[in-house]
PDB file of N, CA, C and O in Angstrom:
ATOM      1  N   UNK A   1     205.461 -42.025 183.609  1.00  0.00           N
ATOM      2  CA  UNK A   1     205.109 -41.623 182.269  1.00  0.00           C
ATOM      3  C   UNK A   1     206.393 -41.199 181.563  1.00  0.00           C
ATOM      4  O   UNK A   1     207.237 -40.428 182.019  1.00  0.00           O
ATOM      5  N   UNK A   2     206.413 -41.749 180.512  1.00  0.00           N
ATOM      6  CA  UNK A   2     207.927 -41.130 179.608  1.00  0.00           C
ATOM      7  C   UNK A   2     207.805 -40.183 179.099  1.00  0.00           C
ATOM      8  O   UNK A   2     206.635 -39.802 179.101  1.00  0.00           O
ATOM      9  N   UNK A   3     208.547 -39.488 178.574  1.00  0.00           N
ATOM     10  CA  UNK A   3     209.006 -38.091 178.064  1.00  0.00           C
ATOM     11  C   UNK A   3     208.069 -37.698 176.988  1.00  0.00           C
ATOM     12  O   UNK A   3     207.514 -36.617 176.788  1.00  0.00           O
ATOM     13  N   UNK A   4     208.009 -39.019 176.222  1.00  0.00           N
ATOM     14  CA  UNK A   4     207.546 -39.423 174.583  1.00  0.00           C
ATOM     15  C   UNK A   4     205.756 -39.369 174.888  1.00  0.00           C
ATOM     16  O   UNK A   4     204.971 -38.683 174.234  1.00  0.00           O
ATOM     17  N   UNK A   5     205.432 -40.174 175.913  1.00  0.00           N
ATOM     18  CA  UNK A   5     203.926 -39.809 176.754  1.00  0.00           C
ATOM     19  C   UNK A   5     203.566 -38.149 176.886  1.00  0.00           C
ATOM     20  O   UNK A   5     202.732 -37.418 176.352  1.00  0.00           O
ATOM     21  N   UNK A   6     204.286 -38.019 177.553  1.00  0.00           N
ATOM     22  CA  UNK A   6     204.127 -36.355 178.622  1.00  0.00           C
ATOM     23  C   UNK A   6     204.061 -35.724 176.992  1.00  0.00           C
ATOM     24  O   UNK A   6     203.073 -35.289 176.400  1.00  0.00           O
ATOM     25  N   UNK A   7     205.356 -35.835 176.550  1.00  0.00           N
ATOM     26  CA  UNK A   7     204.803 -34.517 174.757  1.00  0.00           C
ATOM     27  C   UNK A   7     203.924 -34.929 174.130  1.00  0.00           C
ATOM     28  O   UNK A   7     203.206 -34.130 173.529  1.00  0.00           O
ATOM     29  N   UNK A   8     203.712 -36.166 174.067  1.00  0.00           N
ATOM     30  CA  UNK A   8     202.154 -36.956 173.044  1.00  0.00           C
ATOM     31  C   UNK A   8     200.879 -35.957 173.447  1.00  0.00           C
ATOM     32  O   UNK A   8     200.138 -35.307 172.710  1.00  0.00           O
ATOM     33  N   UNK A   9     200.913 -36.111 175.195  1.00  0.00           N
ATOM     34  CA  UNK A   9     199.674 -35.614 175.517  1.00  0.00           C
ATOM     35  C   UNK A   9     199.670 -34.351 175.478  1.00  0.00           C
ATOM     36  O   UNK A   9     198.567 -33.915 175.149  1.00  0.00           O
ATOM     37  N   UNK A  10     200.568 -33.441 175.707  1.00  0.00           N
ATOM     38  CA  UNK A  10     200.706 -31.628 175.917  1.00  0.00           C
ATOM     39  C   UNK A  10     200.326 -31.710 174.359  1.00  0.00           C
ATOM     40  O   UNK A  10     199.382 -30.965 174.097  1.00  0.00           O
ATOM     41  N   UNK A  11     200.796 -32.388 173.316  1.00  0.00           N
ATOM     42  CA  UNK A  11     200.340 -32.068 172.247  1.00  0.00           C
ATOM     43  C   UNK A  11     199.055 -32.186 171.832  1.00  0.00           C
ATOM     44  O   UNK A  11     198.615 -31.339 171.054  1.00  0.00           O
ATOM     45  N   UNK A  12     198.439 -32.990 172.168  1.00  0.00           N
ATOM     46  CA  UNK A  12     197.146 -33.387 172.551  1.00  0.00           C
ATOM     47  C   UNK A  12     196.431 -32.226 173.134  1.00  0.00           C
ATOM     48  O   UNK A  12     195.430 -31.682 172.667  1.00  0.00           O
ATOM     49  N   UNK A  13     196.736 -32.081 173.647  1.00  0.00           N
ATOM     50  CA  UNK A  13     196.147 -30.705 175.119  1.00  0.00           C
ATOM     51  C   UNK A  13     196.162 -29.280 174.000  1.00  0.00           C
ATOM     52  O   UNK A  13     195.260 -28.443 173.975  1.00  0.00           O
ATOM     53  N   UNK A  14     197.225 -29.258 173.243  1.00  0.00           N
ATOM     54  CA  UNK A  14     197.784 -28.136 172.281  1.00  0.00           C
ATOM     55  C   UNK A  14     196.360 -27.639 171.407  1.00  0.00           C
ATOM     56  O   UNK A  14     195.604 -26.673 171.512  1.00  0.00           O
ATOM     57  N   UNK A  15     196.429 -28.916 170.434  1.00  0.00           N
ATOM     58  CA  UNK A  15     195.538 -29.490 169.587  1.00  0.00           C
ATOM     59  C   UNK A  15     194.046 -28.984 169.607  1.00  0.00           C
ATOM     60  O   UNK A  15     193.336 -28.295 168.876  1.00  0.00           O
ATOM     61  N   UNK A  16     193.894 -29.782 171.008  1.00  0.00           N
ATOM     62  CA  UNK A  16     192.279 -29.308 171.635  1.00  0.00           C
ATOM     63  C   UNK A  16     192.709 -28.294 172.112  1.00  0.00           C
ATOM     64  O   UNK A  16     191.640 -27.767 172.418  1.00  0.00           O
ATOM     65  N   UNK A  17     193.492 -27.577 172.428  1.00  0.00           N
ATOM     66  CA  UNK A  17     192.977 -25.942 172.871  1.00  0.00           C
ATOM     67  C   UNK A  17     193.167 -24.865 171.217  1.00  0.00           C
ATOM     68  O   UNK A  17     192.742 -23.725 171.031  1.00  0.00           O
ATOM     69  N   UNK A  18     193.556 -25.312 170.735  1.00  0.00           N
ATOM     70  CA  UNK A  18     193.472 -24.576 169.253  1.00  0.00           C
ATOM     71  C   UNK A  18     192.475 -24.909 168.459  1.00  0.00           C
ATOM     72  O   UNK A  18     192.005 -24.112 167.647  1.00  0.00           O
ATOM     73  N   UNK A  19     191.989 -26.286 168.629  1.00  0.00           N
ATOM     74  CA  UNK A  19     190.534 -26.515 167.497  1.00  0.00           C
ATOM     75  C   UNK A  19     189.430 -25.720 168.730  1.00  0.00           C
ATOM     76  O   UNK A  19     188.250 -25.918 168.442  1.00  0.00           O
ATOM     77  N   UNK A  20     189.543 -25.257 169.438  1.00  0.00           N
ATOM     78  CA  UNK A  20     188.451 -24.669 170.677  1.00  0.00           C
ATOM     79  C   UNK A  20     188.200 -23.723 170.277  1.00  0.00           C
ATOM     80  O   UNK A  20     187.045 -23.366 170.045  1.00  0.00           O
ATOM     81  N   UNK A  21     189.454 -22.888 170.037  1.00  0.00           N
ATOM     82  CA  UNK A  21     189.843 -21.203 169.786  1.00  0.00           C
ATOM     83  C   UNK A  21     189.261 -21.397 168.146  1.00  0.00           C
ATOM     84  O   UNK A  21     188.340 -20.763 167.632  1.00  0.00           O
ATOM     85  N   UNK A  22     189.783 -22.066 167.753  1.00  0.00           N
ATOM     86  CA  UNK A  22     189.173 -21.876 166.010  1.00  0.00           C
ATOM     87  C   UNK A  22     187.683 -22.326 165.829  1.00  0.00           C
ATOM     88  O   UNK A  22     187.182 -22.037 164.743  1.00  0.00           O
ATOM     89  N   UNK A  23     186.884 -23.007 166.759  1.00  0.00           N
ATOM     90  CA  UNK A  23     185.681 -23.049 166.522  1.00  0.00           C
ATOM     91  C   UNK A  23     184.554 -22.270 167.257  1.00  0.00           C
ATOM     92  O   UNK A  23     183.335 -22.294 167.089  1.00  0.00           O
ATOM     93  N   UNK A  24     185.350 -21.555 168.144  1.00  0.00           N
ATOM     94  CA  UNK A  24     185.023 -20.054 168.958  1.00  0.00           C
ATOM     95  C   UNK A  24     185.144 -19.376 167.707  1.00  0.00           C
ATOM     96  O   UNK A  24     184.052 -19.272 167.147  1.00  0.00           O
ATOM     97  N   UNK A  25     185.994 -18.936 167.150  1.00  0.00           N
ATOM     98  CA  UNK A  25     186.546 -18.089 165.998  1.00  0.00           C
ATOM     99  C   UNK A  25     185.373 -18.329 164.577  1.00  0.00           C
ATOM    100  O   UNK A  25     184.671 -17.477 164.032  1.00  0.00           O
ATOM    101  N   UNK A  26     185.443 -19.156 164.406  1.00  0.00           N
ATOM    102  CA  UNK A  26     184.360 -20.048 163.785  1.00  0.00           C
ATOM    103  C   UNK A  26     182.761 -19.157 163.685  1.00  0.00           C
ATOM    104  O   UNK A  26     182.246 -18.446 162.822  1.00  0.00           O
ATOM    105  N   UNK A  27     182.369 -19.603 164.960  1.00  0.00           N
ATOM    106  CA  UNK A  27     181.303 -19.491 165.703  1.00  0.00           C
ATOM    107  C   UNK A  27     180.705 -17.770 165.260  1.00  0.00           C
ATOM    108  O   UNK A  27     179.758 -17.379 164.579  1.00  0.00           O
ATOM    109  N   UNK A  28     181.845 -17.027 166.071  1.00  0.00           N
ATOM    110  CA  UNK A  28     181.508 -15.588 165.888  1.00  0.00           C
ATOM    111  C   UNK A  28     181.690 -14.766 164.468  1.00  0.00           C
ATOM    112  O   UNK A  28     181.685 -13.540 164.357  1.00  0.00           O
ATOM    113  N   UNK A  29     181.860 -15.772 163.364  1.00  0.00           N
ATOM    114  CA  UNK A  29     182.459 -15.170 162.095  1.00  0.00           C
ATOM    115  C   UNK A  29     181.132 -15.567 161.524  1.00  0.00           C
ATOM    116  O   UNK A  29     180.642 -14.798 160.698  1.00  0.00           O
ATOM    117  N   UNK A  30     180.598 -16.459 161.786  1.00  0.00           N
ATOM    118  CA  UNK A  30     179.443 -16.929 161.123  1.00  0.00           C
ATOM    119  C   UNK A  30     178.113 -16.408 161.773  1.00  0.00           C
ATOM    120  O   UNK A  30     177.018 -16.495 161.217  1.00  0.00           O
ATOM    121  N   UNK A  31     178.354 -15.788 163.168  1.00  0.00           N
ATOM    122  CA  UNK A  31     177.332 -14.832 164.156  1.00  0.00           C
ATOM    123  C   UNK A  31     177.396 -13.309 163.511  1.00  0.00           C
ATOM    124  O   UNK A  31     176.357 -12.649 163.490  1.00  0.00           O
ATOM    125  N   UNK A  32     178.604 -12.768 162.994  1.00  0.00           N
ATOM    126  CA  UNK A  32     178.621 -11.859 162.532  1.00  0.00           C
ATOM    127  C   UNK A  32     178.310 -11.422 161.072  1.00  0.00           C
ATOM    128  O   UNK A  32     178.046 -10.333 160.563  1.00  0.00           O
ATOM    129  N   UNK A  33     178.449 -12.759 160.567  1.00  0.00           N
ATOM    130  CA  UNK A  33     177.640 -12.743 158.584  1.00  0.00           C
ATOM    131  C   UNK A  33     176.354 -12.598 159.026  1.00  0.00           C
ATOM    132  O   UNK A  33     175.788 -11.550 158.716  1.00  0.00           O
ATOM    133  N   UNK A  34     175.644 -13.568 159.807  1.00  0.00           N
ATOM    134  CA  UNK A  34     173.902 -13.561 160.093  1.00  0.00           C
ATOM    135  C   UNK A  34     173.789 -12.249 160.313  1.00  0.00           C
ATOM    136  O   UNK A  34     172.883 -11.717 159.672  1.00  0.00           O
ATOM    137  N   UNK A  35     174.678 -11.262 161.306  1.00  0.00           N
ATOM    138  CA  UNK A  35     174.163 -10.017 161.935  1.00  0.00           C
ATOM    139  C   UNK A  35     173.777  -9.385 160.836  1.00  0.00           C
ATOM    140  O   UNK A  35     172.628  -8.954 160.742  1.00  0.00           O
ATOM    141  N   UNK A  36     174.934  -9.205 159.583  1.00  0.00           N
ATOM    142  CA  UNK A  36     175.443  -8.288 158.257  1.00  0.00           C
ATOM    143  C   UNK A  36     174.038  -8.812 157.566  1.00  0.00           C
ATOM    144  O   UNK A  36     173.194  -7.916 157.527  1.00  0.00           O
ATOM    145  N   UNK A  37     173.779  -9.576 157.232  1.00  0.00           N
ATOM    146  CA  UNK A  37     173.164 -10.392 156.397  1.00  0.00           C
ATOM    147  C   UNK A  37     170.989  -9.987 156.755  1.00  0.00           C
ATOM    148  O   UNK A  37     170.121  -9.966 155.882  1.00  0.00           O
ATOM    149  N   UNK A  38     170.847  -9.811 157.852  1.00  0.00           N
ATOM    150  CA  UNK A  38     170.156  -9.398 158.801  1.00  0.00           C
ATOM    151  C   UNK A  38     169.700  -8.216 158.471  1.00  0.00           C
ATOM    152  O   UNK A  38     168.625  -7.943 157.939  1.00  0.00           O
ATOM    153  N   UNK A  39     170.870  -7.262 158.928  1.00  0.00           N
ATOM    154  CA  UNK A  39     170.852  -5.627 158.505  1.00  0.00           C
ATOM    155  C   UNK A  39     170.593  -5.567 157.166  1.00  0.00           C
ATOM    156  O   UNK A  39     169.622  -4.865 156.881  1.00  0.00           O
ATOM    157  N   UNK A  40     171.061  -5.994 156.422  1.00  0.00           N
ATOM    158  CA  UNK A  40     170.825  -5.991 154.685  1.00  0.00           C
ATOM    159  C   UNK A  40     169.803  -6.079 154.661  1.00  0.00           C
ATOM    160  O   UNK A  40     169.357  -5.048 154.157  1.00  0.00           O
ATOM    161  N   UNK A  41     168.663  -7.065 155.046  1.00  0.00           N
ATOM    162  CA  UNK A  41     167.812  -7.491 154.161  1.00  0.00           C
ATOM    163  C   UNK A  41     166.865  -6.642 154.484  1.00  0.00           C
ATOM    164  O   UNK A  41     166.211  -6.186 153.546  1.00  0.00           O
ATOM    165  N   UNK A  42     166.496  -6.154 156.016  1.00  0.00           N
ATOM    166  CA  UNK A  42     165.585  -5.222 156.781  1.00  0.00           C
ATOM    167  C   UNK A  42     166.154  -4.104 155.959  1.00  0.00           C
ATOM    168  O   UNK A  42     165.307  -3.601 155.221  1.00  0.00           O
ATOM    169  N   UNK A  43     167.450  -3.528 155.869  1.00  0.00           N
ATOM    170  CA  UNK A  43     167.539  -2.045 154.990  1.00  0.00           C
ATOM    171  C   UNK A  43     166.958  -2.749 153.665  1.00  0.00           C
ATOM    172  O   UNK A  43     165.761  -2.531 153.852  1.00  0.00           O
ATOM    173  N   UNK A  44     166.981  -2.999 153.233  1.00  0.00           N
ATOM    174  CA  UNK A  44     166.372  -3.746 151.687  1.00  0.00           C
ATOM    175  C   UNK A  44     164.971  -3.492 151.448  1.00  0.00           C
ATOM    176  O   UNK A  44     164.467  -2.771 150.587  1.00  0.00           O
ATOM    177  N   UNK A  45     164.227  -4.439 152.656  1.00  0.00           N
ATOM    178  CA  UNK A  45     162.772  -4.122 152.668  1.00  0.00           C
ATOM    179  C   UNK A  45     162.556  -2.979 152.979  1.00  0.00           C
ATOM    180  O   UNK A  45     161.624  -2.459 152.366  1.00  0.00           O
ATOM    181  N   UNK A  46     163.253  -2.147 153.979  1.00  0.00           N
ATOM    182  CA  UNK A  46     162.370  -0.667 154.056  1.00  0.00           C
ATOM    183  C   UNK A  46     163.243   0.120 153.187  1.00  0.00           C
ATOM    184  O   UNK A  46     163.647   1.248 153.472  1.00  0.00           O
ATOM    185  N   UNK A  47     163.429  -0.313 152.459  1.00  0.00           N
ATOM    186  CA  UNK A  47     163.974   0.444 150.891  1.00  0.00           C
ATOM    187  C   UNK A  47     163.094   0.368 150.048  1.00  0.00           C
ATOM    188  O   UNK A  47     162.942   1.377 149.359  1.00  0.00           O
ATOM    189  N   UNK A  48     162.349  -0.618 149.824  1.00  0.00           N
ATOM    190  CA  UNK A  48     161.768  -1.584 149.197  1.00  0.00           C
ATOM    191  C   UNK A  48     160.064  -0.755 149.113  1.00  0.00           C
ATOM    192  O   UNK A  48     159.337  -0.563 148.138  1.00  0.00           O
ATOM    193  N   UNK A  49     159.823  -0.311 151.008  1.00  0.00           N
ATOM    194  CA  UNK A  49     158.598   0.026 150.873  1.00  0.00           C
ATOM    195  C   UNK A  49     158.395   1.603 150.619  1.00  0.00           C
ATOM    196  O   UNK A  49     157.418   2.259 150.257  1.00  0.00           O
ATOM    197  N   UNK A  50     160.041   2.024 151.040  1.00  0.00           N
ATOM    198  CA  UNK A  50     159.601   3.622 150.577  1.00  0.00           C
ATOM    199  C   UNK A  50     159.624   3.349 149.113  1.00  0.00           C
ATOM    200  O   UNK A  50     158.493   3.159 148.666  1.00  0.00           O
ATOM    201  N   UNK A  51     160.536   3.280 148.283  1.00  0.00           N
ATOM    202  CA  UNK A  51     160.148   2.932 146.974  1.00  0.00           C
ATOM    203  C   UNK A  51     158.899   2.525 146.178  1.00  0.00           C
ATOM    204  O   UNK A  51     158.605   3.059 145.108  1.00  0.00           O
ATOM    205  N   UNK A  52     158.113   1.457 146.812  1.00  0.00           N
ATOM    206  CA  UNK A  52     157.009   1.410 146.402  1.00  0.00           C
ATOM    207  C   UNK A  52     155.307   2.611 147.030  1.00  0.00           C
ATOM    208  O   UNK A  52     154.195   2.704 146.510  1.00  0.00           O
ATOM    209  N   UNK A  53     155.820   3.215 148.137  1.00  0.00           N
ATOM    210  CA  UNK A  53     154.917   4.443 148.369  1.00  0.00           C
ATOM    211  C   UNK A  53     155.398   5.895 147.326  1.00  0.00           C
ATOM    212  O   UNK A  53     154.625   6.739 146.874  1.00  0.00           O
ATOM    213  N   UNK A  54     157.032   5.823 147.132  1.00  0.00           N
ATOM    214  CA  UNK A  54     156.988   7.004 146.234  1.00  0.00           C
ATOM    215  C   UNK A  54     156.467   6.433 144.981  1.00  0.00           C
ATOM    216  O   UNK A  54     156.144   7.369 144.250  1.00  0.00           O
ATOM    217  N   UNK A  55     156.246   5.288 144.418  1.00  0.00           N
ATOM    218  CA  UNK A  55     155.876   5.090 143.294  1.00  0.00           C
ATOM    219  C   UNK A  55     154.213   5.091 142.685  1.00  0.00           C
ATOM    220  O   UNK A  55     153.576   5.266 141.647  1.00  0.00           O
ATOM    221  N   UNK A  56     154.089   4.858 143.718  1.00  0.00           N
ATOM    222  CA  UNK A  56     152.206   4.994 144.200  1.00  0.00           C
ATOM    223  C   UNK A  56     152.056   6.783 143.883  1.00  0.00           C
ATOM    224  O   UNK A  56     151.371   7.430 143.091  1.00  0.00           O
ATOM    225  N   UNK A  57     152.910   7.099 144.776  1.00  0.00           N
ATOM    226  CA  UNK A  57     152.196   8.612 144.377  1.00  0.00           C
ATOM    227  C   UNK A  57     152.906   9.130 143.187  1.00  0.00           C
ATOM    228  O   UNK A  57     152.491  10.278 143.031  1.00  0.00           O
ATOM    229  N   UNK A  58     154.006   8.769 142.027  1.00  0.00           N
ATOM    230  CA  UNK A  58     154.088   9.261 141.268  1.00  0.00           C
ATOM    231  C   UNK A  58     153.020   8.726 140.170  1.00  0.00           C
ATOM    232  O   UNK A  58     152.617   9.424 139.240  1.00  0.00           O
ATOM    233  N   UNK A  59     152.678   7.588 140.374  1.00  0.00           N
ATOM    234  CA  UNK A  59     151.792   7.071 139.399  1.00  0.00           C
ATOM    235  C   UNK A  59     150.478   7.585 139.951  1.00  0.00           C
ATOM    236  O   UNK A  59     149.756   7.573 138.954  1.00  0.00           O
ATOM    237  N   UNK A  60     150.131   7.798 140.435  1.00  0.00           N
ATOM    238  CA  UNK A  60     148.691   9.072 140.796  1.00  0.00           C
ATOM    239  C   UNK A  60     148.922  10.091 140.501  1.00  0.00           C
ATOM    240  O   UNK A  60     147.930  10.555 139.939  1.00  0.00           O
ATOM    241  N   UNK A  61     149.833  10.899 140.552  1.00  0.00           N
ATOM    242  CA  UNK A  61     149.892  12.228 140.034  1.00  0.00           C
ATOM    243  C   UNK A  61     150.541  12.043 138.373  1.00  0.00           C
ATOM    244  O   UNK A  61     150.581  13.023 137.629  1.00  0.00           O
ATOM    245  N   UNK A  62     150.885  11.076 138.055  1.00  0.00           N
ATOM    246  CA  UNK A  62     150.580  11.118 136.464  1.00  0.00           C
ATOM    247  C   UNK A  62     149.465  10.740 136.121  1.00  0.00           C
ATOM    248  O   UNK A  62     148.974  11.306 135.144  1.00  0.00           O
ATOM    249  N   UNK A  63     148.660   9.627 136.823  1.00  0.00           N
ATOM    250  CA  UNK A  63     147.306   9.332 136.431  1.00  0.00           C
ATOM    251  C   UNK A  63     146.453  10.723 136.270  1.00  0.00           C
ATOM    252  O   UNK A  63     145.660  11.231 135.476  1.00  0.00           O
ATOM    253  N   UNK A  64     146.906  10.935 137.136  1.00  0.00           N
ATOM    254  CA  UNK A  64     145.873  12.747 137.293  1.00  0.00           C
ATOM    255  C   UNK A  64     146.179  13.752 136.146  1.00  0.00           C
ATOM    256  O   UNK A  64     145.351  14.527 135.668  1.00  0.00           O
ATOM    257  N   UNK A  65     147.610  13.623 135.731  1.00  0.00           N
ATOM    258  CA  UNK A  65     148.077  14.289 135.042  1.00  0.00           C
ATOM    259  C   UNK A  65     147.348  14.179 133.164  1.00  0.00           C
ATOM    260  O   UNK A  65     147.083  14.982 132.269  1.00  0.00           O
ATOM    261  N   UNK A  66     147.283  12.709 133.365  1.00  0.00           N
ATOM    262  CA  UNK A  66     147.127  11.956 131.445  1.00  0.00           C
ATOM    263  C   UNK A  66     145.190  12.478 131.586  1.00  0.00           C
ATOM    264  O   UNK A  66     144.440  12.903 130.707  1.00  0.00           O
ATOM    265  N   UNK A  67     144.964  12.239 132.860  1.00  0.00           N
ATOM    266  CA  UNK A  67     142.917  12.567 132.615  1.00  0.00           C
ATOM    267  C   UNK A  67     142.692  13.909 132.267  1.00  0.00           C
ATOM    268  O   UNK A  67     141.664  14.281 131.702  1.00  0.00           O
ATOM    269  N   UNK A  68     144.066  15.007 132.738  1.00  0.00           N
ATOM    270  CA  UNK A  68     143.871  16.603 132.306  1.00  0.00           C
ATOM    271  C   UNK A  68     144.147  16.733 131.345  1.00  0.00           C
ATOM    272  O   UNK A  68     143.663  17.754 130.858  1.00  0.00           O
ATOM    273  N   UNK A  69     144.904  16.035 130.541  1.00  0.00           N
ATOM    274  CA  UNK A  69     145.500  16.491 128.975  1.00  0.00           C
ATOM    275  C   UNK A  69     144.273  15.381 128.494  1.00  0.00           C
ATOM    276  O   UNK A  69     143.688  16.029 127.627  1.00  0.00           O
ATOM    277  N   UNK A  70     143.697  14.284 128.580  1.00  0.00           N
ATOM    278  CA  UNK A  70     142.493  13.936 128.215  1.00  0.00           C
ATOM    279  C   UNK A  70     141.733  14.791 128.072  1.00  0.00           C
ATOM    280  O   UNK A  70     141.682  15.071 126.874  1.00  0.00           O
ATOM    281  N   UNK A  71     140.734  15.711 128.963  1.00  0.00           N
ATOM    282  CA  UNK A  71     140.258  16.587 129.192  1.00  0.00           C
ATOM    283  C   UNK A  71     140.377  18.039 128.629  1.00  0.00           C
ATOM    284  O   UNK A  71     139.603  18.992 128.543  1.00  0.00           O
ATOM    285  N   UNK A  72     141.546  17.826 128.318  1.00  0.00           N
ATOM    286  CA  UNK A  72     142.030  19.378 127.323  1.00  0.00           C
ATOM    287  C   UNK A  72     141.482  18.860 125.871  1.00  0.00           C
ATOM    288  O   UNK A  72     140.782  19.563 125.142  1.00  0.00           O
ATOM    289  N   UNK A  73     141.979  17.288 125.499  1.00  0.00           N
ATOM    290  CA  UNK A  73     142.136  17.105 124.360  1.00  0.00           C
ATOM    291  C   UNK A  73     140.484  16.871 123.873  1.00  0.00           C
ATOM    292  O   UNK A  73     140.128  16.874 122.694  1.00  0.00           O
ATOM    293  N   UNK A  74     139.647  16.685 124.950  1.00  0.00           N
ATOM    294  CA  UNK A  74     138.373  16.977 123.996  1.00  0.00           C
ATOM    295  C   UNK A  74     137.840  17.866 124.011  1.00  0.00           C
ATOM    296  O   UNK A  74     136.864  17.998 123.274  1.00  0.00           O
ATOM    297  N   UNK A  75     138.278  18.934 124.916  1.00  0.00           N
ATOM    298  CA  UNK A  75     137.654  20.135 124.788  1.00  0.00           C
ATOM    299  C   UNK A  75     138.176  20.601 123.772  1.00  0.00           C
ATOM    300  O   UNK A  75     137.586  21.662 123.567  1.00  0.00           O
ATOM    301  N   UNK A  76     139.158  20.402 122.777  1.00  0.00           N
ATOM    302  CA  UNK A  76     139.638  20.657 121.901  1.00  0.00           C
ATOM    303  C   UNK A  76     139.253  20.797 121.138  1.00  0.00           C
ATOM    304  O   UNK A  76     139.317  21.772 120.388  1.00  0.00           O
ATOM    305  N   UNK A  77     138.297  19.148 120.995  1.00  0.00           N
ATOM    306  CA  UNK A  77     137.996  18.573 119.926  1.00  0.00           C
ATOM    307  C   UNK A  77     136.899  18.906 119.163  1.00  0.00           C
ATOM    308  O   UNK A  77     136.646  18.991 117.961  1.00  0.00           O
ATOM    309  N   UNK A  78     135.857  19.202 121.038  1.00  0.00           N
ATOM    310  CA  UNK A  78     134.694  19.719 120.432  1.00  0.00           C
ATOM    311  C   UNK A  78     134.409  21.361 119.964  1.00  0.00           C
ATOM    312  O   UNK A  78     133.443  21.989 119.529  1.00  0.00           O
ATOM    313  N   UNK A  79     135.695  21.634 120.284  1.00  0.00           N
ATOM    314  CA  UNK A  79     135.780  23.491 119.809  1.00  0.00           C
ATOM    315  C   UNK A  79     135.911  23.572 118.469  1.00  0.00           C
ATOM    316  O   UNK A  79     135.434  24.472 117.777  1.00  0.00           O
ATOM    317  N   UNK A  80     136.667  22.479 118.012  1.00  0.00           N
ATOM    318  CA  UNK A  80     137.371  22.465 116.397  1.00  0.00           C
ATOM    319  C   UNK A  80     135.392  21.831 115.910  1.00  0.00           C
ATOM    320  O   UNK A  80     134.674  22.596 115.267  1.00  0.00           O
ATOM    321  N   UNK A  81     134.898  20.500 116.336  1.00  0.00           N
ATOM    322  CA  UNK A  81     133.756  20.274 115.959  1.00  0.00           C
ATOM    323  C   UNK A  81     132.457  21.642 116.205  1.00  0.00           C
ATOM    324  O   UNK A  81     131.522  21.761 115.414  1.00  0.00           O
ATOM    325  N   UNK A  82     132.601  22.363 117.150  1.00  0.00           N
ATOM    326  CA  UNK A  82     131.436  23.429 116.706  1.00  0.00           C
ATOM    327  C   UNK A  82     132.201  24.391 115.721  1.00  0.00           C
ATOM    328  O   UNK A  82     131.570  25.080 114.920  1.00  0.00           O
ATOM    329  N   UNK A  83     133.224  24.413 115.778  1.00  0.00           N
ATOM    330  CA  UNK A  83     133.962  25.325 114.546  1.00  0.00           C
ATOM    331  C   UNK A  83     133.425  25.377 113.297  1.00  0.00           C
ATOM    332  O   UNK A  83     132.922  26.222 112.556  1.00  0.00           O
ATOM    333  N   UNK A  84     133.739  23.976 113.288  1.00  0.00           N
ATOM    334  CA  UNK A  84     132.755  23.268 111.638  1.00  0.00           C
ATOM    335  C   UNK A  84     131.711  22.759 111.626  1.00  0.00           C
ATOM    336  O   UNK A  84     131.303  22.040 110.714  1.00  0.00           O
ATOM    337  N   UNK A  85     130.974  23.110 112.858  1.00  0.00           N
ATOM    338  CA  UNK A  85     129.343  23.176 112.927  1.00  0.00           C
ATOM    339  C   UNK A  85     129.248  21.655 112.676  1.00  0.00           C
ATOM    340  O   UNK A  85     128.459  21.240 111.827  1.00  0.00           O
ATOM    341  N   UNK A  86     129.951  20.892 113.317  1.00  0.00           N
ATOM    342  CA  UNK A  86     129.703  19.408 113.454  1.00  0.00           C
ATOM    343  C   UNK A  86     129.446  19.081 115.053  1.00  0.00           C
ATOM    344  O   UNK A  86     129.102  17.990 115.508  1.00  0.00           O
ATOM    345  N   UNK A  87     129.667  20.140 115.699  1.00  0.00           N
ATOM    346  CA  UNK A  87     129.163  19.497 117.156  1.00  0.00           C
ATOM    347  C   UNK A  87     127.804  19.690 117.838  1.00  0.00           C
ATOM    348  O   UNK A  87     126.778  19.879 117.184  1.00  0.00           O
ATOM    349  N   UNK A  88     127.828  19.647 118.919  1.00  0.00           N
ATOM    350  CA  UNK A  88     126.422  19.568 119.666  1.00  0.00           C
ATOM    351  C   UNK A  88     125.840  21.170 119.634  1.00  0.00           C
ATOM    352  O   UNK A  88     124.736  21.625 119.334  1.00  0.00           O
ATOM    353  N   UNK A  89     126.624  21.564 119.914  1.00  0.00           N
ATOM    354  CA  UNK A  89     125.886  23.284 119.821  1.00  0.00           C
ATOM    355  C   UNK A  89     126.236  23.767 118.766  1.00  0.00           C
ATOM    356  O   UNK A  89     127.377  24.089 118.433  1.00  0.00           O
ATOM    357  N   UNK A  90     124.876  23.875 117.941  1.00  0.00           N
ATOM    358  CA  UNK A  90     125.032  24.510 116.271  1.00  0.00           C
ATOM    359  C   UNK A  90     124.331  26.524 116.549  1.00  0.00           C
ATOM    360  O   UNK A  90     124.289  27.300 115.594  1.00  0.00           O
TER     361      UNK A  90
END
């Protein structure tokens, strides 16, 4: 084998042991976005669901809140109406 052979192939040999290492390299860069990518989305959704349970109960305790000032506002109404002897109890 000539000289010009023997370096052809070590270069060869070079070659494939560096596209190996870079598609190892490769491999775990794109194993480690999925991991990141993964974690995100699960913190996301259970972000997602406490957010929508605190929102549930703030919107019930305002629901509760608008039926008491409802509730004020006709007792109001009908105090001002027996006032002026327009309501139910004359």
């Amino acid at each position: 084998m000539s000289s010009a052979q023997h370096n052809a192939g070590q270069s060869q040999a070079n070659t494939q042991a560096k596209t190996e290492e870079w598609m190892e390299s490769a491999k775990n860069t794109a194993q480690s976005a999925h991991d990141k990518a993964c974690d995100a989305a699960n913190s996301t959704q259970a972000q997602a669901q406490r957010s929508k349970e605190e929102n549930a109960g703030f919107l019930k305790q305002t629901g509760e809140q608008v039926a008491h000032v409802a509730h004020m506002a006709q007792g109001a109404i009908d105090g001002v109406k027996n006032t002026l002897g327009m309501g139910d109890k004359k």
